[in-house]
Structures are given as C-alpha cells and as structure tokens.
C-alpha positions as CSV (number, residue, x, y, z in Angstrom):
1,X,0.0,0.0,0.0
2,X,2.5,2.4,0.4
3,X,4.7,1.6,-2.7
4,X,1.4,2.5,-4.8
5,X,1.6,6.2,-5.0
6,X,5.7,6.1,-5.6
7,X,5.2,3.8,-8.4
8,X,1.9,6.4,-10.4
9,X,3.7,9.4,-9.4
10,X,6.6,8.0,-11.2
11,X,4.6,6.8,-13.9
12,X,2.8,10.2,-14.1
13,X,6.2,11.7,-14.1
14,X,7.9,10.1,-17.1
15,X,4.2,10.4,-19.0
16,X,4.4,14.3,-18.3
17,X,8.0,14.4,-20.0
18,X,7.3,12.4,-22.5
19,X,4.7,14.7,-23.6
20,X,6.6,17.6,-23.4
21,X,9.6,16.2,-25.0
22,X,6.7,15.0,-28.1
23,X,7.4,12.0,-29.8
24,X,9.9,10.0,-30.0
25,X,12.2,11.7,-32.0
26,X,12.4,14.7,-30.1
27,X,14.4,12.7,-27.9
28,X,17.2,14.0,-30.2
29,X,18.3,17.5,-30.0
30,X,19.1,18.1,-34.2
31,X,15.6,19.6,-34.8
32,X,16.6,21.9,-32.5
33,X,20.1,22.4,-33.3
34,X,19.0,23.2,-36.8
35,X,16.3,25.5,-35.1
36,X,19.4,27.4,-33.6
37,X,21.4,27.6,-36.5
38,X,18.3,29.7,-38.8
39,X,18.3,31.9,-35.3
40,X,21.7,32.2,-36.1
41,X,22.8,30.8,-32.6
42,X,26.3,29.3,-31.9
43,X,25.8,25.4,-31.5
44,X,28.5,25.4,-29.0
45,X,27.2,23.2,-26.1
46,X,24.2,22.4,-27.8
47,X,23.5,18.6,-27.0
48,X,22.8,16.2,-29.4
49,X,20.5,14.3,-27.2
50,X,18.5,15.6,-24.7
51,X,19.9,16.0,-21.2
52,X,18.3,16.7,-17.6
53,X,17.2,20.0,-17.1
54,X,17.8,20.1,-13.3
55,X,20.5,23.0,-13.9
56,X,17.1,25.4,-15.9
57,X,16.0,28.6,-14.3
58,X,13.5,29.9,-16.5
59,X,12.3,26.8,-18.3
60,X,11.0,23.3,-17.5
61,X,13.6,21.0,-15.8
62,X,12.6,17.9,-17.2
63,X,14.7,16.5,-20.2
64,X,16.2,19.1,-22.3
65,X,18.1,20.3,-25.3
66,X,19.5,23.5,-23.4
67,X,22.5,23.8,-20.9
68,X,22.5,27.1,-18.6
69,X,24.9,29.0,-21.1
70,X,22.3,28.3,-23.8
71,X,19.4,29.3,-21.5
72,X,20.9,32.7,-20.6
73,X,21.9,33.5,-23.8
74,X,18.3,33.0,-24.8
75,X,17.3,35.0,-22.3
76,X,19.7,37.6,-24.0
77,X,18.1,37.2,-27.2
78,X,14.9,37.4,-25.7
79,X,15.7,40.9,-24.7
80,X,17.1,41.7,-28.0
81,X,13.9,40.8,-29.7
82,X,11.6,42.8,-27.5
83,X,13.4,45.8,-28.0
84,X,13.3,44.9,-31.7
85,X,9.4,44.2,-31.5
86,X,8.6,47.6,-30.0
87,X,10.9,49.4,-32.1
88,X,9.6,47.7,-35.2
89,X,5.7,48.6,-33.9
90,X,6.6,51.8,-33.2
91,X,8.8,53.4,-35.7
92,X,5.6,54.3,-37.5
93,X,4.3,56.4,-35.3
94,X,7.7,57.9,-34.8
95,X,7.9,58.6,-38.5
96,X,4.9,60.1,-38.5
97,X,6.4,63.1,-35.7
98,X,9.3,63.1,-37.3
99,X,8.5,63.9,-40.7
100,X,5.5,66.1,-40.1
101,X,7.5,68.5,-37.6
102,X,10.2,69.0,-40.2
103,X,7.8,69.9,-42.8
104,X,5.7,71.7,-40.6
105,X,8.7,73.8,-39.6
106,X,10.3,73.9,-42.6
107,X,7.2,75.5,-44.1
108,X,6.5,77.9,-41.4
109,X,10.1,79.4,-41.7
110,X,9.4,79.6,-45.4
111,X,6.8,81.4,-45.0
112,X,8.2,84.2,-43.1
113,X,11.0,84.3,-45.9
114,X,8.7,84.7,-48.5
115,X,6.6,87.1,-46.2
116,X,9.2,89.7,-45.3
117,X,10.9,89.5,-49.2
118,X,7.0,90.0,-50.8
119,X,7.2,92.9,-48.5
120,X,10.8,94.0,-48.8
121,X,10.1,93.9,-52.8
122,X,6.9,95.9,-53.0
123,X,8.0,98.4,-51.0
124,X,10.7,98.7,-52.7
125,X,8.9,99.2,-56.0
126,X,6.4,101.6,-54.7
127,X,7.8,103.7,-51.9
128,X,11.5,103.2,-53.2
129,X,13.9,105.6,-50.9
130,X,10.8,106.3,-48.8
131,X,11.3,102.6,-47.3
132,X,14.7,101.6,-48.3
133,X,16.1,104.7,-46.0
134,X,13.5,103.1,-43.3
135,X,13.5,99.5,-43.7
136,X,15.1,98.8,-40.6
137,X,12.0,99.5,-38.6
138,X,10.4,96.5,-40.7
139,X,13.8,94.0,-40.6
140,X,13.4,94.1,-36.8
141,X,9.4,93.3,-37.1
142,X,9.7,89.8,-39.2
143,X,13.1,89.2,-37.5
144,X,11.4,88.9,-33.9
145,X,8.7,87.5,-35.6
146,X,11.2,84.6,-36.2
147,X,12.8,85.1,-32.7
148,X,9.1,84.5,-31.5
149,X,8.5,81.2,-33.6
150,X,11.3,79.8,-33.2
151,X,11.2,79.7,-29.3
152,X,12.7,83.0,-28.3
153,X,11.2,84.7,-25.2
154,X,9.5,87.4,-27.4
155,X,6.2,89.0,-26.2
156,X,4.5,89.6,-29.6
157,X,2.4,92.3,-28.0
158,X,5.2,94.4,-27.0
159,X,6.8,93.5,-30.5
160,X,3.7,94.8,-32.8
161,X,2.8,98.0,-30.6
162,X,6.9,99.0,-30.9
163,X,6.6,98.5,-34.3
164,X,3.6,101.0,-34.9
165,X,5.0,103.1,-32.1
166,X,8.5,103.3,-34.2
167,X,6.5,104.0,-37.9
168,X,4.3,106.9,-35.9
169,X,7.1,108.8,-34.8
170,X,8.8,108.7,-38.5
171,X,5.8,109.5,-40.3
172,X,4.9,111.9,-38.2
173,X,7.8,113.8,-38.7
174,X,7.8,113.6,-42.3
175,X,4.6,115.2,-42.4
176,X,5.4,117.6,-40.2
177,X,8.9,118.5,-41.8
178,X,8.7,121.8,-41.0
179,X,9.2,121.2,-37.4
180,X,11.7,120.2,-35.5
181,X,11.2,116.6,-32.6
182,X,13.6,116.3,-30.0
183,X,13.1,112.7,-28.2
184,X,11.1,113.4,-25.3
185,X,8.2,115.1,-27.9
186,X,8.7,112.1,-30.1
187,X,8.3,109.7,-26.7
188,X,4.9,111.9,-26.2
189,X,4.1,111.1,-29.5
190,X,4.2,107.3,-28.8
191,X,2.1,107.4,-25.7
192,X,-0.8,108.4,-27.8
193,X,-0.8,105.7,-30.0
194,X,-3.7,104.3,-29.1
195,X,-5.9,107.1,-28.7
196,X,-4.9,109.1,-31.7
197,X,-5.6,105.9,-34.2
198,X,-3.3,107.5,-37.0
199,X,-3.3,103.9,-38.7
200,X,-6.8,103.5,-38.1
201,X,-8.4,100.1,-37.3
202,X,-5.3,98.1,-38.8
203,X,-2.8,97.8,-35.8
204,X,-5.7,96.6,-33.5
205,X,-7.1,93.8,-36.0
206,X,-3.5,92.8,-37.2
207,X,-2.4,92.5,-33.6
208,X,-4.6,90.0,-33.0
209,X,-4.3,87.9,-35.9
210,X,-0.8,88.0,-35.8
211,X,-0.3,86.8,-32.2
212,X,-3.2,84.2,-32.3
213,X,-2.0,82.6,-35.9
214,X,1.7,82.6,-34.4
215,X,0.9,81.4,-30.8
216,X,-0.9,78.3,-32.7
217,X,2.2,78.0,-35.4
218,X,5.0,77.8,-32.5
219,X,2.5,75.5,-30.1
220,X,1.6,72.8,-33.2
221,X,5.3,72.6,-34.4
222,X,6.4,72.7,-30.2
223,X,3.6,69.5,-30.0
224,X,5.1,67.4,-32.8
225,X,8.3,68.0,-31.7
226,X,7.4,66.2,-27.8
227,X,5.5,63.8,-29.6
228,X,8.7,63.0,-31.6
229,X,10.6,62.8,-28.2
230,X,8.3,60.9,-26.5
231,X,7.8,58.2,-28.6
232,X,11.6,58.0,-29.3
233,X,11.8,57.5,-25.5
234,X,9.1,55.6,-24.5
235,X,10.0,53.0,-27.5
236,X,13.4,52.2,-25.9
237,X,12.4,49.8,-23.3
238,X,13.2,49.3,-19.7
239,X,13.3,45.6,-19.4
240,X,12.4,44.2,-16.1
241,X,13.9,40.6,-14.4
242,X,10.2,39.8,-14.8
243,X,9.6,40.5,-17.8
244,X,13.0,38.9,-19.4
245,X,12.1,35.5,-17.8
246,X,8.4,35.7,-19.0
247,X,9.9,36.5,-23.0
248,X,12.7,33.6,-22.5
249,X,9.8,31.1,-21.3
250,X,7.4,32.7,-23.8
251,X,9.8,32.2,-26.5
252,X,12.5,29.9,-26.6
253,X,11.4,27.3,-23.1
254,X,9.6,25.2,-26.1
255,X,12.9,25.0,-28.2
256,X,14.9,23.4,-25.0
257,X,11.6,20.9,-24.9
258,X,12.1,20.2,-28.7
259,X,9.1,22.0,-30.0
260,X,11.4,24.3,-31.9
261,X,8.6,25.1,-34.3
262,X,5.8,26.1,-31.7
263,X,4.5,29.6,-31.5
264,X,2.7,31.0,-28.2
265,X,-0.9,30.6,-27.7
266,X,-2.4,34.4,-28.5
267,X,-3.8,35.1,-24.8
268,X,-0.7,34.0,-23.1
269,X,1.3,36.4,-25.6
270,X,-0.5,39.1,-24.7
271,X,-0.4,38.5,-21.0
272,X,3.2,38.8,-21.4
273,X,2.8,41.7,-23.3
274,X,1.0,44.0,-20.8
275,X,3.3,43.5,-17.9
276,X,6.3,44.0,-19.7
277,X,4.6,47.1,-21.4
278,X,2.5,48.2,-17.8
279,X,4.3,51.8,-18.1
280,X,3.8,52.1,-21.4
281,X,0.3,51.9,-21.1
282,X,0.1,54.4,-18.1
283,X,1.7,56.9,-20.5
284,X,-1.6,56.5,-23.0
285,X,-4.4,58.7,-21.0
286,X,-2.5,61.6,-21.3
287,X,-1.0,60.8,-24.8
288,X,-4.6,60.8,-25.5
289,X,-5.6,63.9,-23.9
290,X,-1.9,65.6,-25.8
291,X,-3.5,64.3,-29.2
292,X,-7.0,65.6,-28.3
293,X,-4.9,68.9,-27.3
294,X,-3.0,68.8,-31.2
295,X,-6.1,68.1,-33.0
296,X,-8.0,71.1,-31.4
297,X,-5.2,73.5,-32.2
298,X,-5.0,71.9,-35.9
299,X,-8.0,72.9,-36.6
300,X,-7.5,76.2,-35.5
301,X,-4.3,75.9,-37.9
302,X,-6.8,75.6,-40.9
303,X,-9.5,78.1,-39.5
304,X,-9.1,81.5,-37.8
305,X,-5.8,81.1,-36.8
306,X,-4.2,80.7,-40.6
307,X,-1.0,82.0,-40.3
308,X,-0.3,81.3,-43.7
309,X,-3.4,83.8,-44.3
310,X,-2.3,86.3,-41.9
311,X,1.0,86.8,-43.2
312,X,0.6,86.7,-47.0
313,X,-1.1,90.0,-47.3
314,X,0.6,91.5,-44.6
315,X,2.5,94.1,-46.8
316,X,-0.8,95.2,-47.8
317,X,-2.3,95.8,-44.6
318,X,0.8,97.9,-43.5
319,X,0.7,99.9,-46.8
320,X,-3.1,100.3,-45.9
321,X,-2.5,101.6,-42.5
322,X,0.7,104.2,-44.4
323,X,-2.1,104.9,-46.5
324,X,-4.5,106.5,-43.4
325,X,-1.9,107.5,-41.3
326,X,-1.1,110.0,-44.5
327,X,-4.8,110.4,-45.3
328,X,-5.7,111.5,-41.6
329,X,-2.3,113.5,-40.8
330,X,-3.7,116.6,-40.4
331,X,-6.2,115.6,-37.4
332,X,-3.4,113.5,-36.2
333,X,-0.9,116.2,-35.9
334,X,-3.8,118.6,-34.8
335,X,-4.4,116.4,-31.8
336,X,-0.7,115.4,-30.9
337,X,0.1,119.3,-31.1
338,X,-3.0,119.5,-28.6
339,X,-1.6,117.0,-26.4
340,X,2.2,117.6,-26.2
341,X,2.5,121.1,-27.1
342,X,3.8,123.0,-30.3
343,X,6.9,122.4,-31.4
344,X,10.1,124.1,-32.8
345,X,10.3,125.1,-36.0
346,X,12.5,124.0,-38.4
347,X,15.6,125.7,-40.0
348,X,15.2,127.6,-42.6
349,X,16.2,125.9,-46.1
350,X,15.7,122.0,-44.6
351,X,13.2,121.1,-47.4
352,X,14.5,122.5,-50.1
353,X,15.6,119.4,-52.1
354,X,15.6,118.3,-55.7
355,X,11.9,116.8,-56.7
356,X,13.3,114.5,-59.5
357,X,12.3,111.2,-57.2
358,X,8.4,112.8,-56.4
359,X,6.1,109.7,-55.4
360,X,2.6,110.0,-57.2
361,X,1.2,106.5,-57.3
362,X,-0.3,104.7,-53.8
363,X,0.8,101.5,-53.2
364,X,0.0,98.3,-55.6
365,X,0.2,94.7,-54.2
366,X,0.8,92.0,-57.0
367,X,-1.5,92.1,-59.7
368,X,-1.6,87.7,-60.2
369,X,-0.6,85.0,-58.3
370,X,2.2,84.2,-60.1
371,X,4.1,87.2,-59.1
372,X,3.9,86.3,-55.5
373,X,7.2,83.9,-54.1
374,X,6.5,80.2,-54.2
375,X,4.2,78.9,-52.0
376,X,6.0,77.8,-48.8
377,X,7.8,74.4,-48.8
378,X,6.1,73.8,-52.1
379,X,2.8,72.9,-50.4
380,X,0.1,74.8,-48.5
381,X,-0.8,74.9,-44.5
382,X,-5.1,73.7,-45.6
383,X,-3.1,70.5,-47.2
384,X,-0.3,69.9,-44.2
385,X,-3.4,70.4,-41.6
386,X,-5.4,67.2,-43.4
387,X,-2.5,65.1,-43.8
388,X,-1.7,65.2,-39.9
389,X,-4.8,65.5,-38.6
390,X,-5.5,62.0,-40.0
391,X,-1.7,60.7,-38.5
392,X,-3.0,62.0,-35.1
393,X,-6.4,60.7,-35.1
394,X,-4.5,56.8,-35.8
395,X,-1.6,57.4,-32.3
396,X,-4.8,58.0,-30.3
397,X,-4.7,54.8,-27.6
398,X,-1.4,53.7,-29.4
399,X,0.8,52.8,-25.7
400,X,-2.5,51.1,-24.6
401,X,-2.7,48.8,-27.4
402,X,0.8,48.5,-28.1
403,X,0.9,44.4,-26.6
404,X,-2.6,44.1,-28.6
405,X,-0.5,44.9,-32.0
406,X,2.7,42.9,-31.5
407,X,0.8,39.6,-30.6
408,X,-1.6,40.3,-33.4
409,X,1.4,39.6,-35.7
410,X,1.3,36.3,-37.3
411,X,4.7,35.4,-37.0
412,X,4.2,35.8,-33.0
413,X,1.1,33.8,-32.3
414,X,-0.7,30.9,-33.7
415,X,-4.2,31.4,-34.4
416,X,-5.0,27.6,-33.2
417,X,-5.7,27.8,-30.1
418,X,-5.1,24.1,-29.2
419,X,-1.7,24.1,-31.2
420,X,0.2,27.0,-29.6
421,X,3.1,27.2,-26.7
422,X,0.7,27.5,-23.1
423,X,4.4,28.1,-21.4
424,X,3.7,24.4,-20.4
425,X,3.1,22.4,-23.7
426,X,1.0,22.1,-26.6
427,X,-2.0,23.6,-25.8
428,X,-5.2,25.6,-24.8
429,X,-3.8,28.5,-22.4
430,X,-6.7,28.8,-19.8
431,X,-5.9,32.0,-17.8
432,X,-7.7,35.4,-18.4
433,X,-5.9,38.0,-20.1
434,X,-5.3,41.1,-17.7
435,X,-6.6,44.3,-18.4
436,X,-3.5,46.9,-19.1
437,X,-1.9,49.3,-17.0
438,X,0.8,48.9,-13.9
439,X,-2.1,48.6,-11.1
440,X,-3.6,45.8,-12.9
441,X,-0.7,43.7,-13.3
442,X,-0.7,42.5,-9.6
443,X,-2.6,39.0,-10.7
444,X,-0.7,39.1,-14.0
445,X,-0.1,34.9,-14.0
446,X,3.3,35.5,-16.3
447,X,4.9,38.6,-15.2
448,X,5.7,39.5,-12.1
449,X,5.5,42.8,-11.9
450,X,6.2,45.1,-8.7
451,X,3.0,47.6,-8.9
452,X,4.3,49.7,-6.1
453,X,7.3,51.1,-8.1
454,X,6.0,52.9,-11.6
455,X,9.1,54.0,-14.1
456,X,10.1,57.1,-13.6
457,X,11.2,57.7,-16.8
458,X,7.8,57.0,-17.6
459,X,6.6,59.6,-15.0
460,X,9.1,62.4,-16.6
461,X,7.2,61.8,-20.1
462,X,3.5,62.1,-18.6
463,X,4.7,65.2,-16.9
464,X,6.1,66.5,-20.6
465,X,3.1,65.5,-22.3
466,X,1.0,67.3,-19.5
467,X,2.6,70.3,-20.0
468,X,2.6,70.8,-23.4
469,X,-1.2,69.9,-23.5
470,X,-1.3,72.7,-21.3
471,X,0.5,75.0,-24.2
472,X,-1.6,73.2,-26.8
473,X,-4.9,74.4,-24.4
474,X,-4.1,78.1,-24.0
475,X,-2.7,78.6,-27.9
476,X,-6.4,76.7,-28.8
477,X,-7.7,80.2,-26.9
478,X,-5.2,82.4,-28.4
479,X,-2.7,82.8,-25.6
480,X,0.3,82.0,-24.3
481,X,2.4,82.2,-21.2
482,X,3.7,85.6,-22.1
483,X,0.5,87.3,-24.3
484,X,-3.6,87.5,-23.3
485,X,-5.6,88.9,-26.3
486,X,-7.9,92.0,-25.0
487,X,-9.4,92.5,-28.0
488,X,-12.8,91.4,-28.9
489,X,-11.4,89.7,-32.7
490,X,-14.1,86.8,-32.9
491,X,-10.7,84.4,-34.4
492,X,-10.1,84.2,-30.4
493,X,-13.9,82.9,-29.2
494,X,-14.5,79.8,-30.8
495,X,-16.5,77.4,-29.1
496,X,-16.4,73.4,-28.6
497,X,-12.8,73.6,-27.5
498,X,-13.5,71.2,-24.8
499,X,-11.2,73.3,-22.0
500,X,-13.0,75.0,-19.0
501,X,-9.5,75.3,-16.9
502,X,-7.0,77.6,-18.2
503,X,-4.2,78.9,-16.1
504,X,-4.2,82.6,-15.4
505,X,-2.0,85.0,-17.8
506,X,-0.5,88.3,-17.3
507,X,-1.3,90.9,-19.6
508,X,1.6,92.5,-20.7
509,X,0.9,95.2,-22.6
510,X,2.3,98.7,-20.8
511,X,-0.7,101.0,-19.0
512,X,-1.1,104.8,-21.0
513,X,1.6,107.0,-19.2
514,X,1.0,110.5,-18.5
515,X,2.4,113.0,-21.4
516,X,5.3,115.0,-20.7
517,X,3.9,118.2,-22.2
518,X,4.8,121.9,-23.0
519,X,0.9,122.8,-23.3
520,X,-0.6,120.6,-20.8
521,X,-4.3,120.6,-22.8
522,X,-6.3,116.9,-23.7
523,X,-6.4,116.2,-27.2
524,X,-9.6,117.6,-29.0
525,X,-12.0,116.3,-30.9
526,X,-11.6,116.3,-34.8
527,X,-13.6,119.2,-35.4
528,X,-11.4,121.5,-33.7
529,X,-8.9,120.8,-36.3
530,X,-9.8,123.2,-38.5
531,X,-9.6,126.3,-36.3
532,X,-5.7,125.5,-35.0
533,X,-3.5,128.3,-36.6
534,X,-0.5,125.5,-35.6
535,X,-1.4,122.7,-38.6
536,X,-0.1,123.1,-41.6
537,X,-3.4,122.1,-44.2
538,X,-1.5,120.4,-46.9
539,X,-3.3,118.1,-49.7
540,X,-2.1,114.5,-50.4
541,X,0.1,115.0,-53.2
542,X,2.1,118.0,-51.1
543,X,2.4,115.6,-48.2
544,X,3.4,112.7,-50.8
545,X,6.1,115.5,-52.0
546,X,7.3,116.2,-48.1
547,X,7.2,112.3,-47.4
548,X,10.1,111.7,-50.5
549,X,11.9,115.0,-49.8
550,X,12.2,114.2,-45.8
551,X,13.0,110.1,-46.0
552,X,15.9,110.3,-48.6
C-alpha cells in the first residue's frame, strides 16, 4: 500500500515528459540544433540528445536540449527581440512626428521668408527711398517674428505696438517736416498711439491675428516635436527581471523541450505583453488627452488662426495703415500738437531738395498669383493640416494597445488555439488575459510585476506630455504664457474647444503714461482741427512730396 503512489507518481512523471519532449524523435536535440542555426545561434554546447534540465531557471527541468549557457543566452536574445518588436511597432508612429515636424517647420520658416521678401520687394517698387532709408524698422518686425517662432522669449504684443510706435514717430515727422522733434516730444508722440488711431483700425485687428496665428504655429510645431521625443523615448524599453524570464519562457522554453517550431498561444502572448509594457500603457491617458490637445489646435491651424493667411497680405495691410496715417495726418498732428504742445520750428532751407524722385502712385500689391514667391515648402498649410490630422487621429490609444499589435502579428502567435506554446506544452492557455496598466498587473499569472514602483522615466514623459497639453490648451484660446488677447477679434472665441480650466495670464501690454507736455491741454476732438492756426493744411500730393523729400 505504500509503494502504490511512488510507483503512479513516477509513472505520471515520465508520461508528463514524455509529452513535453513529443514523440519519439524529439528525444534527439538536431531539430533543435537546426532550429538554432536559422536563429543564427552558436551550437557550441548544444546537445545532441536531450539531457536533464535540473540545472534550468527559467524553463522546465525535465529532459532538455539546453544547458545554462544556452538558456541565458536565450534569455539575451529574448531581450534583444523585445526591444526589436517595440521598435519595429513603433517606428511608424515615430515617422509620422518626425517627418510632419520638419515639414511643418520647414514651411513655417518659409513662409516668413517669402513674407518679409514680398514685402521688402513691394516696397521697394512703390515707396522706393521712402522705405529703403527706413526699412530697418520692418527688418526688426519679421526678425522677432522669427525670434518668437522659433522659441525666443518674445512678447509679440510688445513687438507689434513697438513696431507702430517706431513708424508713428517717423511718419509723423515727415509730415510735419517743417518742425523740429527732439526725443522726449517724439516719446509723447508714442504714448498716444492708441488714442490718436493714425493707422486706423489696422494695428488693432492685425495685432490680434498676428499673435493668435503665431501662438498656434509655435504650439503645433512645439507638440510634434514632444511627440517625436516621447515616442523615441518611451519606444526604448526598460526591461524588467520579470519581464525577461516571462519573454525567454514565452519564447525559446519550447525550443529546449524540442518544439522548436511552436509559437505562443495568442492570450498568453498578450499576458506577457502587458506586464512587460504596464508603463507604457500608463503613459496612453495623457497621450490621448496631448493628441486631443494637437487636434483642437490643428483645426484652428486651418480656421481662424491661418498664419499662412495672416502673413501673405501682410505688406498690404501695412501699406493700408501708411495709407490712413497719411490720409488722416492733419487731425493726427492737430491732436498730438493739442496733447504735447507745439513744437520748434525747423531751420530755414531743410526742405529744399531736388523733386526729381516725387512719389505719385499709392501703393499696388501683385497684380496675379504668379508674381507672388513660391508657396512655402512647395505645399500649402489647408493640405499639411489634413494630412496630420488623420496621423493624429490613428496614435490616439497607441501605448495602450501596443501588446494588442505585436501579438496580433502572425509570426508571434498561432491562431490555433489548441496548437500553440501554453508556457507548459502544446495547448489551450486557460488564464484570463489582464486588463492593461501597472495597477492591474498584480494578478498578472506571467509577469511578475512590482505595482508599487512605476518608471520614472515614464513619469518624466506624462509630466512633458502634461505640459505641453497645457501649451496646446491656451494657444487653442489664443494665448500663451507671455501674451492675453484683449481685444474682442471673434478668431479668439471659438466654441467646442473642450477646456473650461486655463491657467491665469499676465497681460503685458504697458498701462497709457501721463504725457510729458509743454501745453498741458487733452487732445480735442476732430472738429477743432480746423480752427488750430498751428497745422499746416497740406493736400495729399504736397504731403506725398514732403514724405520723399524728408525720408531720402
């Protein structure tokens, strides 16, 4: 009686290996062998005939074909093709970053080439010495436009208000040649910007397409580039203890069983999949909420906040704003001579120039298309929007399903679910596939995973993704870190944008000093113009004549 269980336990025993080791020819190691040599493995200590597998760590120790050089070096390999896996599954969506942030930028830069030269040209052909002897004022515009786009700490506000501020003080004293400005009148002059209006509506409405289409250019391009980063990161794998020994046994166990040809069961692959991918998958929420973020501000790209429609006709609307300033210089200089007091007159003789250069003509932008520069990067910002908006919509939920698409693949699973590798034999794999994510590894029945210590690595790219959604959030609203919009432009009040949080912003934009002034009186109204012995009345062509006399 007590002989009886030794002798079926034994029985059961040599049954169990002989079904793992198959038939009877697995008894010999040269399927295996030949296995190792297409792997491209050395067959240096590979047995011939199967040994006993007492030595294993990772796989069965029942009769083998693998020594404990052979089983760490496939645990080596193991490694090797997990990082190739994720690499290979990824490099799409890396592309995708990659390529779209370098045309993305590249066409953006373009752009504001071909902006400042359609300018620089025009000008050139209708003002001529006007704005050649001037053009510095509108070099430093487009090259802290750049500054601004390309990541400097430029408050655009600041930039656009300097730059009417700088072309109200020249004008003003071309028109008014027969005075004489020292710098604390012209500094008056500035401080009345806004409620004189010489440039009419134009500064106001430009000032808010300009920041909003630029605040959304510099976010999108900023978003592809952390999406480019992250994903490079994120894709180089931190491989775990746990999750090496669950890839060796996944596998290459069946090769030291002879059953060099078996592929793992589908379930069981993905088991292995999600806790060897747990932090991955904590990364998706807000990789989702980033995309989310990306798309909104996309589709600003395309709508109100077209830069590439903001800064085409941009020469135009600054000629058009020339065009009033000179239109409405006598109630301009009426008012400022109100406000700051009169001042010197000039020298005798300071006008009296040749008139062989007289201006006539107001300005002209291109009369067709084809005289324009080539559209930027050879493309247009409507037909890079569509392209990447699709791209985006695909990497939504990508880290999440990243062990669903590798064990999808047919070379890493057999669809038979009674002829696949159970990390036991041939068979059915019974346990329940985990849900993914690093809390609910903790009954993972391959991995073991410690769910009380999350990658920080991982961490440091949820934080970077959190932040620039943030960017993504206020440029969707027209506003950054360093600009608030006060203006009441309807490009800035969309609705449907999803965000009720936004973090407060400063408003930068300088409160109206009080006026240093000679002859402390308010400016008037413009119907007091007419009865101020101090303003020259002087029609457009005579002020046209001043203008090319003053600025050569």
């Amino acid at each position: 009686m007590v002989k009886t269980p030794v002798v079926v336990f034994t029985s059961l025993s040599l049954l169990l290996s002989l079904s793992c080791a198959g038939d009877v020819k697995s008894r010999s190691c040269s399927d295996v062998r030949l296995a190792f040599t297409t792997k491209g493995f050395s067959l240096h200590n590979v047995p011939h005939q199967e040994i006993s597998g007492e030595h294993l760590r990772v796989c069965a120790q029942g009769y083998t074909c693998c020594t404990s050089d052979i089983e760490d070096q496939l645990g080596q390999q193991s490694k090797l093709d997990f990082e190739r896996l994720v690499d290979d599954s990824s490099r799409n969506i890396r592309t995708t970053f990659t390529s779209r942030h370098k045309k993305f930028d590249e066409f953006f830069l373009e752009l504001l080439d071909n902006s400042e030269k359609s300018l620089n040209d025009m000008f050139v052909r209708t003002y001529g010495k006007l704005y050649t002897h001037n053009s510095e004022m509108f070099e430093d515009l487009f090259s802290e436009l750049k500054r601004y786009y390309t990541g400097g700490n430029v408050n655009l506000e600041e930039v656009l208000n300097d730059f009417w501020s700088r072309l109200l003080e020249r004008m003003f004293q071309l028109l008014n040649s027969q005075f004489t400005f020292s710098d604390d009148y012209l500094e008056c002059i500035s401080k009345y910007t806004d409620q004189l209006k010489p440039f009419g509506d134009v500064p106001r409405k430009l000032k808010a397409q300009v920041t909003k289409a630029f605040i959304a250019a510099r976010s999108f391009v900023q978003g592809l580039m952390v999406g480019r980063e992250v994903a490079n990161r994120v894709a180089k794998v931190n491989i775990s203890p746990g999750c090496s020994k669950a890839l060796t046994k996944m596998w290459y166990c069946p090769y030291c069983g002879g059953m060099s040809g078996l592929k793992p069961c589908a379930n069981y692959c993905q088991n292995v999949m999600r806790g060897c991918l747990a932090n991955q998958a904590d990364l998706d929420p807000e990789w989702n909420l980033f995309i989310d973020a990306m798309l909104l501000v996309a589709d600003r790209l395309e709508g109100p906040f077209n830069i590439e429609a903001v800064m085409e006709p941009i020469d135009v609307k600054i000629s058009e704003a020339i065009m009033t300033m000179q239109d409405n210089s006598m109630q301009v200089s009426s008012k400022v001579f109100q406000g700051c007091g009169h001042p010197k007159a000039a020298s005798v003789g300071r006008s009296a120039r040749g008139i062989s250069d007289v201006f006539n003509s107001r300005f002209k932008p291109f009369n067709s298309p084809e005289e324009r520069p080539t559209t930027a990067a050879g493309t247009s910002l409507d037909r890079l929007v569509v392209d990447i908006k699709e791209k985006l919509k695909e990497s939504r939920r990508f880290w999440s399903s990243l062990p669903d698409s590798i064990c999808a693949e047919d070379e890493m699973t057999d669809p038979d679910e009674e002829q696949c590798w159970n990390s036991h034999t041939r068979g059915r794999y019974f346990p329940e596939v985990v849900k993914d994510g690093l809390t609910n590894q903790l009954n993972n029945p391959e991995v073991e995973v410690d769910i009380t210590r999350p990658d920080t690595f991982i961490r440091q790219q949820i934080m970077t993704l959190r932040v620039m959604t943030n960017k993504l959030r206020n440029a969707y609203n027209g506003k950054d870190v360093y600009f608030q919009d006060s203006s009441d432009e309807e490009s800035g009040s969309g609705s449907g944008s999803g965000f009720t949080t936004e973090p407060e912003v400063v408003h930068t934009e300088p409160p109206m000093l009080e006026a240093d002034k000679s002859d402390p009186q308010p400016p008037t109204d413009a119907g007091s113009v007419q009865q101020k012995p101090s303003v020259t009345v002087l029609s457009i062509p005579a002020l046209l004549l001043l203008l090319l006399l003053c600025w050569r």
